[in-house]
Steps between C-alpha positions, in 0.01 A plus 500: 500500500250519205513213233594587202300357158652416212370551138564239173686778351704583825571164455658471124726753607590367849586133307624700178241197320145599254177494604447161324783358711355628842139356355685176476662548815167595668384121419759338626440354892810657647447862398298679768107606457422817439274554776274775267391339194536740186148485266310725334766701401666508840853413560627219772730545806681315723676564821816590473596286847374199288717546201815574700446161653427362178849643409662374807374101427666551147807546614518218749346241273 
């Protein structure tokens, strides 16, 4: 099965949060990498398989 990528904006709506709040998130050490960096006018991603487990830990913590 082919990974699926994430985008910041993907995100705000998955969490229902601003892009401020995922920035903030983003710098926190339990919120997964985005494994392609956004710059230059590009837009970071992250693997969806690493947010779901993400998810899963904050519901068992």
């Amino acid at each position: 099965m082919q990974e699926r990528y994430v985008s910041t904006s993907e995100l705000c709506n998955r969490y229902d949060r601003s892009r401020n709040t995922m920035l903030r998130w983003q710098k926190s050490k339990s919120f997964p990498k985005p494994v392609i960096q956004g710059g230059h006018g590009a837009e970071s991603r992250w693997r969806e398989s690493d947010l779901k487990a993400w998810e899963d830990k904050q519901v068992y913590d």
